[in-house]
C-alpha positions as CSV (number, residue, x, y, z in Angstrom):
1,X,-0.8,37.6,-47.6
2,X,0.2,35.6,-45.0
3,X,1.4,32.1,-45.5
4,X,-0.3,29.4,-42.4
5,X,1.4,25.7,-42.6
6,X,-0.8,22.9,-42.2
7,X,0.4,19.5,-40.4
8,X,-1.3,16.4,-41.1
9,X,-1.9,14.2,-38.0
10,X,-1.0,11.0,-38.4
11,X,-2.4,8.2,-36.9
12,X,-0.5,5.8,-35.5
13,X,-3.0,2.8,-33.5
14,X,0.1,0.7,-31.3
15,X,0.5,4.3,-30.0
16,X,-3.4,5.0,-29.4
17,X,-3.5,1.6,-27.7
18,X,-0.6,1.9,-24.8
19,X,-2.1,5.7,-24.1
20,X,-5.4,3.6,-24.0
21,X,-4.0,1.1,-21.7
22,X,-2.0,3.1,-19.4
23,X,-5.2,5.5,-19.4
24,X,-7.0,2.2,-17.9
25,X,-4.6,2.0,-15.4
26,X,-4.5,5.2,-14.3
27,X,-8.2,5.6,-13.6
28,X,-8.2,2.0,-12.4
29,X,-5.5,3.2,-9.4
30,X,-7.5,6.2,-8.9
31,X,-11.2,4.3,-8.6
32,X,-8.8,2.0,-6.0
33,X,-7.5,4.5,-4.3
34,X,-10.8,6.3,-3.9
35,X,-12.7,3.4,-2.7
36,X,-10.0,2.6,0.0
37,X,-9.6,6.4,1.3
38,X,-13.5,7.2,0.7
39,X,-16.2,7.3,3.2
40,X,-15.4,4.0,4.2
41,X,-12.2,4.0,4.7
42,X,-13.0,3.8,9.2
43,X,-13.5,0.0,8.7
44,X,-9.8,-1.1,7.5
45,X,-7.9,-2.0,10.5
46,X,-4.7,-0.7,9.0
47,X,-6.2,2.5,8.9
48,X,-7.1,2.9,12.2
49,X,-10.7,1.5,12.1
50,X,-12.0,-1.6,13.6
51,X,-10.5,-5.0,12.6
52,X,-12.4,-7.3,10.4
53,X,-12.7,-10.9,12.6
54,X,-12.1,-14.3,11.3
55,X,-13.7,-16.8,12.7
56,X,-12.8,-20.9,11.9
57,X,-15.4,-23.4,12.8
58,X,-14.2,-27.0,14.7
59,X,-15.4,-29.0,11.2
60,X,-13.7,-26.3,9.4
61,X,-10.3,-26.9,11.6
62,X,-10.6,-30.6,11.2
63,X,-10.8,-30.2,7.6
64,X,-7.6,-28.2,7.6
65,X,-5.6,-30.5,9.8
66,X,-6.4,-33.2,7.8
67,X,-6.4,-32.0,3.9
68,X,-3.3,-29.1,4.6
69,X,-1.8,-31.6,7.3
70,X,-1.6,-28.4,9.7
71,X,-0.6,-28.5,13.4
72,X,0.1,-26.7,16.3
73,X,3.0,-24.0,15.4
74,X,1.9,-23.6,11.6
75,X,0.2,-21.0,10.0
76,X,-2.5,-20.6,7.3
77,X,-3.1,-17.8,4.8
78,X,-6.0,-16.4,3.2
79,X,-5.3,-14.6,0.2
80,X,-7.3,-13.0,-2.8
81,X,-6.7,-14.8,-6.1
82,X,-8.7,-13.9,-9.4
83,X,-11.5,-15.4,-10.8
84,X,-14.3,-17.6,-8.9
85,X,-17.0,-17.6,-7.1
86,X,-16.3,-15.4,-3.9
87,X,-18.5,-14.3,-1.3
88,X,-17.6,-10.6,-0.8
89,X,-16.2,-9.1,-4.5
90,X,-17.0,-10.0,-7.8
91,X,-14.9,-11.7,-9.9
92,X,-12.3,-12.6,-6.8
93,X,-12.6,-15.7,-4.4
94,X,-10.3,-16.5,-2.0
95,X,-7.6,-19.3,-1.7
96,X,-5.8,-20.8,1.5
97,X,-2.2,-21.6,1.8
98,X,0.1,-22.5,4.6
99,X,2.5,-20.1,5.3
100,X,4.4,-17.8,7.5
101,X,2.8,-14.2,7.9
102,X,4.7,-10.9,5.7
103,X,2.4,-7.9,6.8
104,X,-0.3,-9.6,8.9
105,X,-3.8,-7.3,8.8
106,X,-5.7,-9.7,11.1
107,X,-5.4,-13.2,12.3
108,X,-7.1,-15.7,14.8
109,X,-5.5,-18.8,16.4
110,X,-7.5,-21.9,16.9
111,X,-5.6,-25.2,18.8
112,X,-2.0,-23.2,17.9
113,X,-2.5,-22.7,14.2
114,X,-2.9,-18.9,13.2
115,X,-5.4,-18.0,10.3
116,X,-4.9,-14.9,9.1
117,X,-5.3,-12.5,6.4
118,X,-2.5,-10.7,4.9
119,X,-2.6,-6.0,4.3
120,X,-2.6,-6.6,0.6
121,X,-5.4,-8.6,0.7
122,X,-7.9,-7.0,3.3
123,X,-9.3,-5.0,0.5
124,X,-11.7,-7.5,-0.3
125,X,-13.3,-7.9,2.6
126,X,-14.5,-4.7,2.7
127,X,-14.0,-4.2,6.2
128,X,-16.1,-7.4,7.2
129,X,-15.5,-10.2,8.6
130,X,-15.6,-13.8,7.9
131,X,-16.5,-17.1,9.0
132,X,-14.7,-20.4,7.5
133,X,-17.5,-23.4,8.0
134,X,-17.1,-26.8,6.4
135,X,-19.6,-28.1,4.0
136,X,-20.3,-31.6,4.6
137,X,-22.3,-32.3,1.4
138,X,-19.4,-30.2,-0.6
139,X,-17.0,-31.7,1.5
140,X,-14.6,-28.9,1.4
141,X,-14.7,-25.2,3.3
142,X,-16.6,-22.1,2.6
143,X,-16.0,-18.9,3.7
144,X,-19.4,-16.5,4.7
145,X,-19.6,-12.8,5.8
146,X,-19.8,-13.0,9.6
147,X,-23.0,-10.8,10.4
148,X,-22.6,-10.5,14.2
């Protein structure tokens, strides 16, 4: 008769929890890298499609000059930050800095300050663009899809 050995499997849970976690990640990439190389991908400028616009309003420069105390010669970044209440993903919003350009995917100058949005960030948009207004009863800026 033939003898058959019989392993138990142990079970180990910090070991099912990183292959769950690193599981997440890797279907998080891929859903990423999807949505950037799927059916939209003609409307991200770095990929060859049209350039999203950005479009600064006169309040909305005022209320940059004054509260960033930008000038002529400086620049001023949007970037994606986590958590919110954005306009254009769920669960991002954006935040403004001033700041030289790394990888510039679009910008706009207004009275010698360049606005612009960086290649890691244009994600977001989803290929739109956007128009910063100020809000006078807010009394701070607000950033809408630009539908022209």
């Amino acid at each position: 008769m033939k003898q058959t050995s019989r392993e138990l499997v142990h079970y180990d849970p910090q070991s099912y929890e990183q292959e769950e976690r690193l599981l997440f990640a890797v279907v998080f990439s891929l859903c990423f890298l999807n949505h950037l190389l799927g059916k939209n991908n003609k409307e991200y400028g770095h990929l060859g499609g049209k350039r999203m616009k950005i479009t600064v309003t006169n309040e909305a420069l005022k209320w940059f000059k004054k509260e960033l105390e930008v000038d002529s010669g400086d620049h001023v970044q949007f970037f994606v930050r986590y958590g919110g209440c954005g306009d254009f993903q769920t669960g991002f919003s954006l935040g403004v800095t001033v700041k030289a350009p790394d990888e510039e995917a679009t910008s706009t100058e207004k009275e010698g300050i360049l606005f612009y949005v960086e290649k890691k960030d244009e994600w977001y948009f989803d290929g739109q663009g956007f128009v910063v207004t100020y809000d006078e009863e807010k009394e701070e800026i607000s950033y809408n899809h630009d539908d022209s």
